[in-house]
SEFI-363558 format. One record per residue (C-alpha): residue number from 0; residue in one letter; x, y, z. Coordinates in steps of 0.25 Angstrom, whole numbers, m for minus. Layout:
! residues N
- k r xx yy zz
- NUM A X Y Z;
...
//
This chain:
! residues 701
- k r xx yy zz
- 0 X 261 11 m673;
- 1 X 267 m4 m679;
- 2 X 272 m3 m693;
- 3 X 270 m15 m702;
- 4 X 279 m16 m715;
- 5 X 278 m30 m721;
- 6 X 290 m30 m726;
- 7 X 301 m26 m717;
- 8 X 298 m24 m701;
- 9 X 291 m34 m693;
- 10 X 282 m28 m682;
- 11 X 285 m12 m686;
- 12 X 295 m4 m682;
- 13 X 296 m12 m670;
- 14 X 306 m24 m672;
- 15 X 320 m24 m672;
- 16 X 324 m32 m685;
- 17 X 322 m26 m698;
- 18 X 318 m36 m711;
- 19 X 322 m34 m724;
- 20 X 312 m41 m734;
- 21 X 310 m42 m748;
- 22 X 304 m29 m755;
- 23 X 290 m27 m755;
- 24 X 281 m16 m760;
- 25 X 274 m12 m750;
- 26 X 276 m8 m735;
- 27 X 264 m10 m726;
- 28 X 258 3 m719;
- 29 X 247 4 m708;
- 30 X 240 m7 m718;
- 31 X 244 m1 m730;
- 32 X 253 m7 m742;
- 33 X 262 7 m746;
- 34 X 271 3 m758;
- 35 X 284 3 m757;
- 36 X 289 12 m770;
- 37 X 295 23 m774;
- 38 X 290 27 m788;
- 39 X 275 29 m792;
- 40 X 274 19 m801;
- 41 X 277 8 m793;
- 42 X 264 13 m783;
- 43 X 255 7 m793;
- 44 X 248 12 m803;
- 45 X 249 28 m807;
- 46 X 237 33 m810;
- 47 X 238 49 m809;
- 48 X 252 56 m810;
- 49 X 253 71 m809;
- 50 X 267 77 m808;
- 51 X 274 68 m798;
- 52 X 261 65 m791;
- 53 X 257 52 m793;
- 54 X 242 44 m789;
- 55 X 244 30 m789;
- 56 X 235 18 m788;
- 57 X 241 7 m780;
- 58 X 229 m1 m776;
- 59 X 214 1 m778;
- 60 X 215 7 m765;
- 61 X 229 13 m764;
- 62 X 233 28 m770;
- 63 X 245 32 m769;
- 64 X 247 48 m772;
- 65 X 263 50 m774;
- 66 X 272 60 m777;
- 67 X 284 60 m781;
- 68 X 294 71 m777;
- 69 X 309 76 m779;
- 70 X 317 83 m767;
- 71 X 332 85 m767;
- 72 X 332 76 m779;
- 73 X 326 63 m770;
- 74 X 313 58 m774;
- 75 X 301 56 m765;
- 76 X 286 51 m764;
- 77 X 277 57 m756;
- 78 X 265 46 m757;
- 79 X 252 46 m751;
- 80 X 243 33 m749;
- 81 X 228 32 m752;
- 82 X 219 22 m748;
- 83 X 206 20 m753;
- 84 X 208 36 m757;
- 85 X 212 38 m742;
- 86 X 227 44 m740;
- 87 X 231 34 m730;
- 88 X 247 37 m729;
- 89 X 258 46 m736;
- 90 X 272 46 m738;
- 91 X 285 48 m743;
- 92 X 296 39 m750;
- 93 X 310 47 m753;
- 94 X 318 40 m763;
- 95 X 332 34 m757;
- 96 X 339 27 m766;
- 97 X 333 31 m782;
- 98 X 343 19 m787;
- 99 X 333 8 m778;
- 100 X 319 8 m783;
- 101 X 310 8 m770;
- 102 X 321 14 m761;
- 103 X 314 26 m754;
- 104 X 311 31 m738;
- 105 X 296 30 m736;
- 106 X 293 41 m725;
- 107 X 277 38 m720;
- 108 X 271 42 m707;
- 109 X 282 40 m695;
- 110 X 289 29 m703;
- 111 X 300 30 m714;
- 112 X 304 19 m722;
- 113 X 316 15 m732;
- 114 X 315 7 m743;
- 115 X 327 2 m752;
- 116 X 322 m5 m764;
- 117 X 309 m7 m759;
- 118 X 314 m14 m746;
- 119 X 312 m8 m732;
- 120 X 327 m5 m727;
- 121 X 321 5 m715;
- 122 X 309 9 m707;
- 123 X 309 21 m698;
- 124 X 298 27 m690;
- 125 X 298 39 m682;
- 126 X 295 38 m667;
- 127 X 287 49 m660;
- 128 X 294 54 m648;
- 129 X 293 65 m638;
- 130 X 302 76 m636;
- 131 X 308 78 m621;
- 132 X 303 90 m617;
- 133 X 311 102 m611;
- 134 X 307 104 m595;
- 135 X 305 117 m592;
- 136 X 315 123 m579;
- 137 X 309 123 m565;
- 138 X 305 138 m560;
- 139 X 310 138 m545;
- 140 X 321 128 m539;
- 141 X 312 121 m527;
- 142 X 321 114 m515;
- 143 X 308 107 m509;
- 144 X 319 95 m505;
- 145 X 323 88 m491;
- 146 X 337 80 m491;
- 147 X 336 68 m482;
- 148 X 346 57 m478;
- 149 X 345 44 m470;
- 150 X 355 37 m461;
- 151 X 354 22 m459;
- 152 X 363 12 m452;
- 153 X 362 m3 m450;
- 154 X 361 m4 m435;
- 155 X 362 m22 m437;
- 156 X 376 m22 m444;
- 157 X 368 m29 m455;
- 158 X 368 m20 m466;
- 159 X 355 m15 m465;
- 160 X 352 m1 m464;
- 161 X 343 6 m455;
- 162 X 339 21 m458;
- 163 X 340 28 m444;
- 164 X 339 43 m449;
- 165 X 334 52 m459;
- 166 X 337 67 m461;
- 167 X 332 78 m470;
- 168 X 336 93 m471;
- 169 X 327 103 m481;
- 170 X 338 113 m481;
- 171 X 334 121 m469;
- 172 X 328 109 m458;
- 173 X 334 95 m455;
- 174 X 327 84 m448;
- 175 X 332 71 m444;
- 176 X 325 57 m440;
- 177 X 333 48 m429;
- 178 X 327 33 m433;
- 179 X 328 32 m415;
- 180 X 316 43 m413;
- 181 X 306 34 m423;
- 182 X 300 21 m422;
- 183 X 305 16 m435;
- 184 X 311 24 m449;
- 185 X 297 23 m455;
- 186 X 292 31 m442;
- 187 X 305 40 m445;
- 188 X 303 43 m459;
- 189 X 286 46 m455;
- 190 X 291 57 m446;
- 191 X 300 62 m459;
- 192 X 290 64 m466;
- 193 X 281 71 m456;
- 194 X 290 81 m454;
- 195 X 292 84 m469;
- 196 X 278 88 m471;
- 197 X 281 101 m475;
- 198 X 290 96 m487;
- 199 X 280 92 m495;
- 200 X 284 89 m510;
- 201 X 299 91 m505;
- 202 X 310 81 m513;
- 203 X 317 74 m503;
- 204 X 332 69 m505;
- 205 X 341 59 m500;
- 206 X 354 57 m507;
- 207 X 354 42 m511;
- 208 X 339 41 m508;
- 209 X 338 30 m521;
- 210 X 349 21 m516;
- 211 X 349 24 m499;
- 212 X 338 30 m492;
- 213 X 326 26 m500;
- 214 X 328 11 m495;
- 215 X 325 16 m481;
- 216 X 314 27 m484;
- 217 X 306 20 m493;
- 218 X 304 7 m486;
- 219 X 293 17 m477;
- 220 X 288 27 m484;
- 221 X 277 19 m491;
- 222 X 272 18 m477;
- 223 X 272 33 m474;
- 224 X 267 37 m490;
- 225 X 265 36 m503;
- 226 X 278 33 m509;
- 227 X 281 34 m526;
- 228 X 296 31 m530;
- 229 X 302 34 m543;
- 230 X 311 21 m546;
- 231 X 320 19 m558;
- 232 X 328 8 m561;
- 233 X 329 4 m546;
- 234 X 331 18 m543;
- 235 X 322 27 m533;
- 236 X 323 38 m539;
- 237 X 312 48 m532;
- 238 X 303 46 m521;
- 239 X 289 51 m519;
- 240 X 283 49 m504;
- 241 X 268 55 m501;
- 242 X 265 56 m486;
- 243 X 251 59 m480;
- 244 X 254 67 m467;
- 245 X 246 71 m456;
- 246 X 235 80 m461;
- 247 X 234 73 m474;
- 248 X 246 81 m478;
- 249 X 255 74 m489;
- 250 X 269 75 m491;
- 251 X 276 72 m502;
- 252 X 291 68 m504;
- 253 X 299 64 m516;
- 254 X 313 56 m512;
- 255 X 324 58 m521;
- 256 X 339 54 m521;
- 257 X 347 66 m523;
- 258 X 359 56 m526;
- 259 X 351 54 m539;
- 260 X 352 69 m543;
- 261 X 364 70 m538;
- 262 X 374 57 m539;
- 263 X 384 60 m528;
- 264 X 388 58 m513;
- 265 X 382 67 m504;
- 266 X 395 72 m499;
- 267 X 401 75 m513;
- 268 X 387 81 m516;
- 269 X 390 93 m506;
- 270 X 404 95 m510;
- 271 X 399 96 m525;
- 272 X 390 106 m519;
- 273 X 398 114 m511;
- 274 X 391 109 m498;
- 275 X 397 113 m485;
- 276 X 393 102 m474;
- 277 X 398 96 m464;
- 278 X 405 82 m465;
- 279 X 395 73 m459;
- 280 X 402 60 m452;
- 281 X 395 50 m447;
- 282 X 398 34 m440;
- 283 X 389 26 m451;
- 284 X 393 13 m445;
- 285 X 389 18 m432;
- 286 X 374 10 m432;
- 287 X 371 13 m416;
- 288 X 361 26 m420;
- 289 X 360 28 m402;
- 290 X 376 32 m401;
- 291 X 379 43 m395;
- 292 X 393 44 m387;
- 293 X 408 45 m393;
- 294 X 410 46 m407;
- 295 X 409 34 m415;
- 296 X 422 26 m418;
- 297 X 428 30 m431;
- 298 X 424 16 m438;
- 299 X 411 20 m437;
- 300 X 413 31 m448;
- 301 X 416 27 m462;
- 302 X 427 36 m471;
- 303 X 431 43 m459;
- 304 X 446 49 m457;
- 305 X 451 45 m443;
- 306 X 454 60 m444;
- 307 X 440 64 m448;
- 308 X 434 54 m437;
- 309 X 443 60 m426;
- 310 X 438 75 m430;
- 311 X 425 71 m430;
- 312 X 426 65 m417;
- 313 X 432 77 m413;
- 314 X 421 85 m416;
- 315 X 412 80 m405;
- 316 X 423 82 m393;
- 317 X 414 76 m380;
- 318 X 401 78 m388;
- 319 X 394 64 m388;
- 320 X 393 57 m402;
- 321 X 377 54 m405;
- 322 X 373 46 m416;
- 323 X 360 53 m420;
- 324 X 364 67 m421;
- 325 X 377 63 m431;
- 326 X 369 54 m436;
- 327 X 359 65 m439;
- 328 X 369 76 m442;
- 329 X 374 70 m451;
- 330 X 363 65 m459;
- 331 X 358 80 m458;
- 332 X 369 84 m465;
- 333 X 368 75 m478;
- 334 X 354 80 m478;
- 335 X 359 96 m477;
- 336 X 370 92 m487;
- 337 X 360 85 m497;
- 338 X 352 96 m496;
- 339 X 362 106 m500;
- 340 X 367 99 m512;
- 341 X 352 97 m517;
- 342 X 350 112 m513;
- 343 X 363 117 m520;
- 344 X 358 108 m531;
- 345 X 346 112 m536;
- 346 X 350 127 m536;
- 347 X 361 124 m544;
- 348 X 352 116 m555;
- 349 X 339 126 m554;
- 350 X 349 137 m555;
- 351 X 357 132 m568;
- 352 X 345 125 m575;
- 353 X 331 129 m568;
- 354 X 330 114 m563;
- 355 X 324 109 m549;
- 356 X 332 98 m546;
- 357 X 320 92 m536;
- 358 X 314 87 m548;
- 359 X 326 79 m554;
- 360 X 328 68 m546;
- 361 X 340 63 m555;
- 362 X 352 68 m559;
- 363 X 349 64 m574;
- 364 X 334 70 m571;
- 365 X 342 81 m568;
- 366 X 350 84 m581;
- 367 X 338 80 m587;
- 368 X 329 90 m583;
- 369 X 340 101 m586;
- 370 X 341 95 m599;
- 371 X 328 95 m602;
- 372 X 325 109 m597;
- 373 X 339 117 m603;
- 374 X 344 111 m614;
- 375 X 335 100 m621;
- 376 X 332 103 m636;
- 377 X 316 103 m638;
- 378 X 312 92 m646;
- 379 X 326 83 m644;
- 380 X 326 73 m635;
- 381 X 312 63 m636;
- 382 X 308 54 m626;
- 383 X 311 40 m631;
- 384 X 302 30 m624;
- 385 X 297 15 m627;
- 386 X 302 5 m636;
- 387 X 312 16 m644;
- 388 X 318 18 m629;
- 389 X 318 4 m627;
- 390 X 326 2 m639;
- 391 X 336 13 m639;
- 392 X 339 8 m624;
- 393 X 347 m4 m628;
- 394 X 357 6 m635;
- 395 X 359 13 m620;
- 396 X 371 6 m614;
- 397 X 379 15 m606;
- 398 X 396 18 m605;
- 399 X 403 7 m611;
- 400 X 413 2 m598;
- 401 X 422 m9 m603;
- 402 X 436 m15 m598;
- 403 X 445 m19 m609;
- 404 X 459 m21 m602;
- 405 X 459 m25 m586;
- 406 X 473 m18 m582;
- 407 X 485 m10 m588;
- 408 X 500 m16 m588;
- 409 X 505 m8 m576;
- 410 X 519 m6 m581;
- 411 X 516 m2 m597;
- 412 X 502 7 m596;
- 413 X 495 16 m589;
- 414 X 479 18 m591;
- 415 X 472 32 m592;
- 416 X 459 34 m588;
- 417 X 451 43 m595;
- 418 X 435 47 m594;
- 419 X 427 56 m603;
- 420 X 424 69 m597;
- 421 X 410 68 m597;
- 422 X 407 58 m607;
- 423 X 390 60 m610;
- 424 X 391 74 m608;
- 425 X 401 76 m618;
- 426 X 393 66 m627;
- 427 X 381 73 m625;
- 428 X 387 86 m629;
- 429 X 393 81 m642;
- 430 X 381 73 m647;
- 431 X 369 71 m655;
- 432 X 359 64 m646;
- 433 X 344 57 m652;
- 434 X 333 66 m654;
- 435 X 319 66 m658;
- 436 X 310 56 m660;
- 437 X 318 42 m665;
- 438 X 316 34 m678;
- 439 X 313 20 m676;
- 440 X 320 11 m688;
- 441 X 321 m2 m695;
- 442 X 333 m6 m702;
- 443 X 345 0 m703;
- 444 X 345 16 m703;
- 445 X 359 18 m707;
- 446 X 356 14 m722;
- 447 X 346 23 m722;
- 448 X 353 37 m715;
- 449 X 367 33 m711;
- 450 X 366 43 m700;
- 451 X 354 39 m692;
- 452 X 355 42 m677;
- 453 X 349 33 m668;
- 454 X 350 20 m662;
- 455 X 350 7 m670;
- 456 X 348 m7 m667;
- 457 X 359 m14 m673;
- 458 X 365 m27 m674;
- 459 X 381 m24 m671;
- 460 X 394 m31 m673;
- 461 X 405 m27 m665;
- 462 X 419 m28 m671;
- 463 X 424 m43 m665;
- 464 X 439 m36 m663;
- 465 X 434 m21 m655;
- 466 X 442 m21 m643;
- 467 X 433 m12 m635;
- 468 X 416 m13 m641;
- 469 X 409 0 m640;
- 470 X 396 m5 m644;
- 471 X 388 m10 m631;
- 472 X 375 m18 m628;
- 473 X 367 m22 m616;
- 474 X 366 m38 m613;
- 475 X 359 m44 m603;
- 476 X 367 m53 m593;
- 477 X 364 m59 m579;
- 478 X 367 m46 m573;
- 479 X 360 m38 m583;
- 480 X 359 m29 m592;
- 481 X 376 m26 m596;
- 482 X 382 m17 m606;
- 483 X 392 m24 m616;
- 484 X 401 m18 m628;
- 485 X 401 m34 m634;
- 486 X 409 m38 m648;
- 487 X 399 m46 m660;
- 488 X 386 m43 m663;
- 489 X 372 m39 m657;
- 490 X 361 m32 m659;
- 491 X 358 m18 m650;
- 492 X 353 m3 m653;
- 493 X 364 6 m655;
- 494 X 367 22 m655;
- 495 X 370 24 m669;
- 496 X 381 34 m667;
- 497 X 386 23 m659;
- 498 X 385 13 m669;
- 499 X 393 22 m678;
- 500 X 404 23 m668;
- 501 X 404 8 m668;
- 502 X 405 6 m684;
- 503 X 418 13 m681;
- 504 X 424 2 m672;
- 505 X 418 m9 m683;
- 506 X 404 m13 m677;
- 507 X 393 m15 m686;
- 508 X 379 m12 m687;
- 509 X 367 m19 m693;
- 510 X 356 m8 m690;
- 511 X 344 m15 m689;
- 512 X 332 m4 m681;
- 513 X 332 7 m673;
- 514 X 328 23 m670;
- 515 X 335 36 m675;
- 516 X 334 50 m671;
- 517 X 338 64 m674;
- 518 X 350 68 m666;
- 519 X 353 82 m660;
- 520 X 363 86 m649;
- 521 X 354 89 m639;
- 522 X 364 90 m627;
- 523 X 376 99 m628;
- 524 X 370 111 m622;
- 525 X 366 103 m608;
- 526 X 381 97 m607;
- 527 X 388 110 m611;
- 528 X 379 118 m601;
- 529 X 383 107 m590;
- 530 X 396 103 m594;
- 531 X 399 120 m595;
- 532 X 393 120 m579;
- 533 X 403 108 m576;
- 534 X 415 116 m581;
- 535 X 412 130 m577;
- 536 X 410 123 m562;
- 537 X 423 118 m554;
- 538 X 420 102 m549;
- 539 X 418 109 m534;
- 540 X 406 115 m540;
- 541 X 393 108 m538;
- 542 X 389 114 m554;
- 543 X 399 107 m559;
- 544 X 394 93 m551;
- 545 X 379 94 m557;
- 546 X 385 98 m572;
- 547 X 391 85 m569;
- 548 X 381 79 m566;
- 549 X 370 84 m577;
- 550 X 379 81 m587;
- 551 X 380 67 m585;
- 552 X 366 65 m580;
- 553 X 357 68 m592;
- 554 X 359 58 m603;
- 555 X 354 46 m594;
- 556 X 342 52 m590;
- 557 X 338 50 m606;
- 558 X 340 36 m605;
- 559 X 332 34 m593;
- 560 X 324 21 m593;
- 561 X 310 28 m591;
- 562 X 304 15 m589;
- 563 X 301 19 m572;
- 564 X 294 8 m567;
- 565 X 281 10 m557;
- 566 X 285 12 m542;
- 567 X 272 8 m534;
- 568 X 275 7 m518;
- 569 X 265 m1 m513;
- 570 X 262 m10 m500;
- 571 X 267 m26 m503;
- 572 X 254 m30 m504;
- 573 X 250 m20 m514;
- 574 X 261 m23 m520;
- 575 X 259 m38 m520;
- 576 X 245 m36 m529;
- 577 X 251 m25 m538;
- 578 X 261 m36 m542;
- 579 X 251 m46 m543;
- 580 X 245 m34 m554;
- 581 X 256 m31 m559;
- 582 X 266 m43 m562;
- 583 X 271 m40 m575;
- 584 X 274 m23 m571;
- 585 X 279 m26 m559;
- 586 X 295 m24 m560;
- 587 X 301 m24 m545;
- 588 X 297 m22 m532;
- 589 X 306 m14 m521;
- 590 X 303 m18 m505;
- 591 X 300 m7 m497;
- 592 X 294 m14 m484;
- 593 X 280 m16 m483;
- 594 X 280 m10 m496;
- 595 X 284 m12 m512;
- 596 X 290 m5 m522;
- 597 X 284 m10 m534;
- 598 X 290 m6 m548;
- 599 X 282 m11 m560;
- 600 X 283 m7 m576;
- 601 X 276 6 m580;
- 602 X 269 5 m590;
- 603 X 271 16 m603;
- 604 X 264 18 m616;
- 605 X 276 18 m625;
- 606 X 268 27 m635;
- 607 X 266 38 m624;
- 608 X 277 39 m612;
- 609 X 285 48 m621;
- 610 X 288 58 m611;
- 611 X 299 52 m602;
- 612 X 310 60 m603;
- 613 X 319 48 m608;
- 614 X 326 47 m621;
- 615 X 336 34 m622;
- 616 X 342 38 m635;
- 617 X 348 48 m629;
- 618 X 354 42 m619;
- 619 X 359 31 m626;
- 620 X 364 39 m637;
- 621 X 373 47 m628;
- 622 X 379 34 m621;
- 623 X 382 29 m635;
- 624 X 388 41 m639;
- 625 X 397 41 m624;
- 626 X 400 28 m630;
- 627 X 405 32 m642;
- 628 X 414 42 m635;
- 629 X 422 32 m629;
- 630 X 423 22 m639;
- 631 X 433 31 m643;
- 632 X 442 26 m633;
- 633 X 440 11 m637;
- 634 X 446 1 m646;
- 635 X 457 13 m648;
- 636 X 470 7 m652;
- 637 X 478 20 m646;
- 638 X 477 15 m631;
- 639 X 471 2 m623;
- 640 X 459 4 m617;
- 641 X 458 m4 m602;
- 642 X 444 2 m597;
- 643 X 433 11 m600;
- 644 X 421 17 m596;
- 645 X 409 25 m599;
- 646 X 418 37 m600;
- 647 X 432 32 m597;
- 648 X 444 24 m603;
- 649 X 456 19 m597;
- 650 X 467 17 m607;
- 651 X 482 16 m607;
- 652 X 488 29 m614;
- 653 X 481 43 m613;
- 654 X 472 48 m622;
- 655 X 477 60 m632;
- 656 X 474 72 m627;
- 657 X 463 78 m637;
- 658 X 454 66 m629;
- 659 X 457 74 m615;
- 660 X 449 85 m608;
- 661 X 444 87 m595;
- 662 X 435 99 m598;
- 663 X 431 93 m612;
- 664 X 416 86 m614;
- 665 X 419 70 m618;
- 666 X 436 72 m619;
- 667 X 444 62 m608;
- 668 X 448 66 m595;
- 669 X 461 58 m590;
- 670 X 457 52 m576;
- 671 X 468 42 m571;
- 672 X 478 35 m576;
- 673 X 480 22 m571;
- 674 X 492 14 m566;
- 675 X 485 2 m566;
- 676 X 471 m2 m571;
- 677 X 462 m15 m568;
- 678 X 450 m14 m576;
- 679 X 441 m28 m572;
- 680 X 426 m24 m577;
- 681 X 419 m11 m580;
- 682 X 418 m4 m570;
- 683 X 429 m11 m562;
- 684 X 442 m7 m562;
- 685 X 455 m3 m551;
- 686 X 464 7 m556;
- 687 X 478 14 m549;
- 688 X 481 25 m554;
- 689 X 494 32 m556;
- 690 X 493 40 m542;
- 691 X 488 27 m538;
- 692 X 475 31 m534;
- 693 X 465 14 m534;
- 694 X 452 17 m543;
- 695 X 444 7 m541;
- 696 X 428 5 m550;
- 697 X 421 m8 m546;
- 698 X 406 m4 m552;
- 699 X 397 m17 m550;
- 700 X 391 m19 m565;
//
């Protein structure tokens, strides 16, 4: 539906600039000319009056039927509109300021609208959203998974590798694939999938699929099925493979990455979880896959002891070294110890929330999930989609990472380092987040209700002498998109609790459109319930490493990007012609061989596809408010501030103690301090600390 006021706002609600004209005396409505008065007689002409109900004849056509009414002594109208003796609209103008003629809230169909003086000062209208609904728990925990892994050398010294063996282990039987007993790996990976014809509809895991294995296995499977992957943002997420088998019997397989539900190394994973297995040890830079003799020399093994090396040496006495069977032992036993995690995994969750993990492939999807089925208030959280969550995006920014001072003076100061114990969690906890359906509005809300919530597209003014900005923006560069905190002015959207923590640090604010919202906390229960495992668990514990990780995984799954693009895995010949189609959709295209990955723009009603799961003003809010947190630390005149980060600050004196807490949601905990600091960039920086221990970060931005 498009608005049209002829007075105030070019194309509706739509348009991002908000003009005041002269007053007028009428606003335009589907059509219609609705007068823009408070008292009767300036309608028209009264021709009845009974009580305080009055008929009034505007036109020969227009009726206006009004009635005027007191309430907590504010005065209102409650007006109805005939045409041609046809009611055609009603309404209600509340008086605002009785000093002002024609100054009055006009409330009519979605759309509200304040008048001062007859002028248009602010339009709202309400958006229709749907709620996020709660899942309902999963009956029975089903394990229907295989783990698998893949070895690959490069057997040319070029770089490139080749896969030479895959493994897979579904908790009882293991089987292995030598690359030597096939006439190729796509001959290797047919007879795979042969074999695991009686694991129809089983989830299938490698750990680091998305990032390792994938590149090897996917360039073939189009050739031996039908293949659909889930990508998102140049990540595979899941894959599904449909095999026709002898007998027309199909198969079908989902790939996942069990590195994207949980973000760890294999081997950390098992000590987490309590898994005994044996130390696998293996020469990778051995790339002959027919040796069999002595053991290999010690420099074919990477972080290997000369102790360890000469144990393990030992450990074969005369027995002959053969490169297949340790190579297949030990691939094995990452497939056993995956397995276990996963296995020990999926108990822990069903048993504590009723969730199968097999249909989560994410960590955030994860939380989520348990979110959604425990602890999510009916009728909260909404699914912001479409131009409102394009809008609301540009206030999503992330952790402010900044370096103010490159080193410290080694003889005067030392810096502390301290991080924020859990700094969403805790924000999450103690805060109101955006609920409901939003507001959209024009001009600025604050003169209106000084304590709307929301986010508001401003134009800001940042104090020229702040030492340290708080407010950031994205800008585009020749590298990309970047994250700045800048000083002088521009125009963005902003959080407005944010904005009200910058007024304290002298920015200003010209508030010219934007969307408000009810506000609830919404999220204490799920982070005390998680945050209360965390405690009651010592760090050896493998609950404690999931209340880890669910706490600190659910807020970014609301400010997912639902934009998925389409995946179709088609021959290049069909996927010449779909391009010649398609030209404007087609977004990128992935090689795979004889085969394309094409990726193209899907295309969604905005009015309809409600019912993502995806909520960007949440997610931004709670970033801001993590912001917010820490801007606490910044521009203090009690210490100098070298370095921080998204949770951390390096500074020369310690912080007072009623700041410090280890066991305390959002207090600081006191990791280092530094005898000499170089801080070059964010995220690059060498520190020496006073036992001398070198911490190096060199993240590629």
């Amino acid at each position: 539906m498009r608005l049209s006021f002829t007075y105030a706002i070019r194309n509706g609600l739509a348009p991002n600039k908000f003009i005041n004209t002269n007053p007028v005396n009428y606003q335009t409505w589907y059509g219609n000319k609705l007068p823009i008065v408070f008292n009767p007689e300036a309608y028209g002409n009264i021709i009845n009056k009974i009580n305080n109900t009055f008929i009034i004849k505007v036109t020969n056509k227009i009726d206006i039927h009004l009635k005027q009414l007191v309430r907590n002594n504010i005065k209102f109208n409650t007006v109805k509109y005939f045409k041609n003796g046809k009611l055609m609209f009603d309404w209600t103008d509340t008086q605002t300021n009785p000093n002002i003629p024609n100054s009055f809230r006009r409330e009519i169909g979605k759309s509200t609208y304040h008048y001062e003086n007859g002028i248009l000062v602010l339009s709202q209208m309400k958006k229709e959203t749907k709620a996020i609904e709660r899942s309902m728990p999963d009956n029975r925990l089903i394990n229907n998974f295989i783990t698998m892994d893949l070895e690959t050398i490069s057997p040319a010294d070029n770089n490139i590798l080749e896969p030479y063996l895959l493994s897979w282990y579904d908790g009882m039987y293991k089987k292995s694939y030598f690359i030597t007993d096939f006439k190729d790996f796509k001959d290797l990976l047919s007879k795979v999938f042969d074999d695991l014809i009686y694991y129809n509809n089983y989830s299938i895991y490698f750990h680091n699929f998305a990032k390792f294995d994938s590149y090897f296995i996917l360039k073939y499977l189009p050739e031996l099925g039908h293949v659909d992957p889930i990508i998102h943002k140049d990540k595979l997420i899941t894959l599904n493979f449909t095999r026709i088998l002898e007998g027309n019997k199909i198969l079908k397989l989902t790939f996942k990455d069990s590195y994207l539900l949980l973000p760890s190394s294999l081997k950390n994973l098992s000590k987490s979880f309590n898994i005994e297995s044996p130390k696998g040890i293996f020469p990778y830079l051995l790339t002959n896959i027919n040796y069999k003799g002595n053991v290999p020399s010690i420099n074919y093994f990477t972080n290997l002891t000369q102790d360890e090396y000469e144990s393990y040496k030992n450990s074969f006495n005369l027995r002959e070294w053969n490169f297949r069977t340790e190579a297949i032992k030990y691939c094995e036993l990452d497939c056993k110890a995956l397995y276990q995690v996963l296995f020990n995994f999926s108990r822990l969750i069903f048993k504590k929330f009723n969730i199968n993990i097999h249909n989560c492939p994410t960590t955030p999807s994860l939380a989520f999930k348990i979110f959604r089925t425990r602890f999510l208030p009916k009728g909260t959280i909404h699914n912001i989609t479409g131009k409102i969550e394009r809008d609301i995006r540009l206030s999503y920014t992330g952790g402010a990472v900044d370096m103010y001072l490159p080193t410290n003076d080694l003889k005067q100061e030392k810096i502390y380092a301290y991080d924020v114990n859990s700094l969403y969690p805790s924000v999450m906890k103690n805060f109101d987040i955006p609920i409901g359906s939003p507001t959209e509005f024009m001009g600025d809300i604050r003169k209106v209700d000084k304590n709307a919530f929301g986010f508001f597209y401003c134009e800001i003014e940042a104090p020229q002498d702040l030492i340290h900005p708080i407010i950031q923006t994205h800008i585009k560069t020749s590298n990309g998109i970047r994250t700045v905190a800048p000083l002088g002015n521009w125009s963005d959207m902003v959080f407005s609790e944010e904005m009200d923590n910058a007024i304290k640090y002298g920015y200003k604010f010209n508030i010219k459109w934007g969307y408000t919202f009810n506000r609830k906390n919404v999220f204490k229960n799920y982070i005390d319930t998680l945050y209360k495992l965390r405690l009651e668990y010592p760090k050896t514990d493998p609950m404690n490493y999931i209340a880890k990780l669910l706490l600190n995984s659910l807020y970014g799954r609301f400010g997912m990007d639902d934009n998925f693009m389409l995946n179709d895995v088609l021959h290049k010949v069909d996927a010449d012609k779909f391009i010649e189609l398609n030209p404007e959709n087609v977004k990128n295209l992935i090689e795979l061989g004889d085969y394309i990955i094409v990726q193209s723009q899907q295309v969604k009603d905005e009015e309809t596809d409600d019912n993502n799961n995806v909520n960007i003003a949440v997610a931004s809010a709670i970033t801001a408010y993590a912001r917010i947190h820490m801007s606490q630390f910044k521009n203090n005149s009690n210490y100098k501030l070298f370095y921080s980060d998204t949770d951390s600050i390096y500074i020369n004196k310690p912080l007072d103690d009623s700041f410090i807490s280890n066991t305390v949601l959002g207090k600081m905990k006191l990791e280092n301090i530094i005898k000499k600091g170089i801080f070059l960039a964010p995220k690059v920086y060498g520190l020496q600390t006073e036992e001398g221990k070198i911490i190096i970060l060199l993240v590629k931005q």
